[in-house]
N, C-alpha and C positions, 0 to 999 in steps of 0.2 A: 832541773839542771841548775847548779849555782856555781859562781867562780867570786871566789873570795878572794878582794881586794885590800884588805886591809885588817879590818879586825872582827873574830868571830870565836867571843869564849861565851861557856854555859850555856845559857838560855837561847840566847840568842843565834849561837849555833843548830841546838835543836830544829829551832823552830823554820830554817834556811833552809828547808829541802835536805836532809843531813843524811847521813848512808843510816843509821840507825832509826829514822822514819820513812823508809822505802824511797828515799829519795835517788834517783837514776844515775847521773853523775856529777859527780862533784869538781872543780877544778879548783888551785888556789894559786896568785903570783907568788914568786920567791919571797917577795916582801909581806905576805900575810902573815899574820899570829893566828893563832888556832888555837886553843887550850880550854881550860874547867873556868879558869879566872886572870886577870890580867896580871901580870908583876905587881904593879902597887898593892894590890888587894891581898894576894898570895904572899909577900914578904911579910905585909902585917900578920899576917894571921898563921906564918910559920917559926918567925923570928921574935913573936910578940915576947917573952921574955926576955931575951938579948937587948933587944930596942928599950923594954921598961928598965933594963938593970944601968945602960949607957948613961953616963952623967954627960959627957962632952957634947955638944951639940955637933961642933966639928967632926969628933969622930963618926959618931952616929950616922950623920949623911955619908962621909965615906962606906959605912958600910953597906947602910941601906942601897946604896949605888952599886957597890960590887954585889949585894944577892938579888937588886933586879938585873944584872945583866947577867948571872949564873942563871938564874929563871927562865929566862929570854933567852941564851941559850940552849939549855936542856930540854924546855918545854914546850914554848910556843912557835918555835920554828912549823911551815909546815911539810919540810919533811920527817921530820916527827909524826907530824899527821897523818902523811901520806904512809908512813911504816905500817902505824897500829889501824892503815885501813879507811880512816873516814875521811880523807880523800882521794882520788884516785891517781891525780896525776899534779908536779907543779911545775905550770905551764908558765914560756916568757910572754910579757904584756905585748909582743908586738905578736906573737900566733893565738891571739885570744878568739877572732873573728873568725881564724881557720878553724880553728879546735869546736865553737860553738857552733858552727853550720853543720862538719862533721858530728856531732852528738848531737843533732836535731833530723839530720837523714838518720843517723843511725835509732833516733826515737820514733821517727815518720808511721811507721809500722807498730808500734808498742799498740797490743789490747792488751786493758787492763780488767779485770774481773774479780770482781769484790764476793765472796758470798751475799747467801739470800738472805733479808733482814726476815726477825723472827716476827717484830712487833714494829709497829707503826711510831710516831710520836706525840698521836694525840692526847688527848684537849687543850693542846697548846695553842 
């Protein structure tokens, strides 16, 4: 079970109990971002021509500022997330304690059942 608080792109997504590694459920508060990559990183690496052609520095920052809050926006929101599925619900920070008890009765009962391994891992 995971409830994201705050931020969880890429890897480190993954690696959080995520729906895409069998992970059970997932919650996130309104205020999480959720995405592949954070704005700052995403703007460089979608804008990187615009940004190397800007001579103004002033300008530049304006821009950079309006395509991280279009990113921010469109992307990392997690209801976005919760559309495309990898999370389930986005819950308010004051039903956080309710929602996690209820998804811990509702896992009480979970057997989980791996197949059979073929081979051992020795001479390790």
């Amino acid at each position: 079970m995971t409830v994201t608080l705050r931020k969880s792109y890429g890897g480190a997504h993954i690696v959080m109990s995520c729906k895409q590694l069998r992970g059970d459920i997932n919650y996130a508060w309104p205020s999480a971002e959720i995405a592949v990559m954070g704005a700052e990183g995403a703007v460089e690496v979608l804008y990187s021509k615009e940004i190397a052609a800007e001579k103004d520095p002033e300008k530049l920052t304006l821009i950079l500022e309006a395509k991280k809050k279009e990113y921010n926006d469109l992307f990392t929101n997690p209801y976005e997330a919760a559309r495309y599925g990898y999370i389930d619900d986005v819950i308010e920070p004051r039903n956080t304690r309710f929602r996690v008890i209820r998804a811990l009765q509702q896992l009480q009962t979970k057997k989980l059942t791996n197949p059979p391994k073929k081979h051992d891992n020795l001479p390790l």
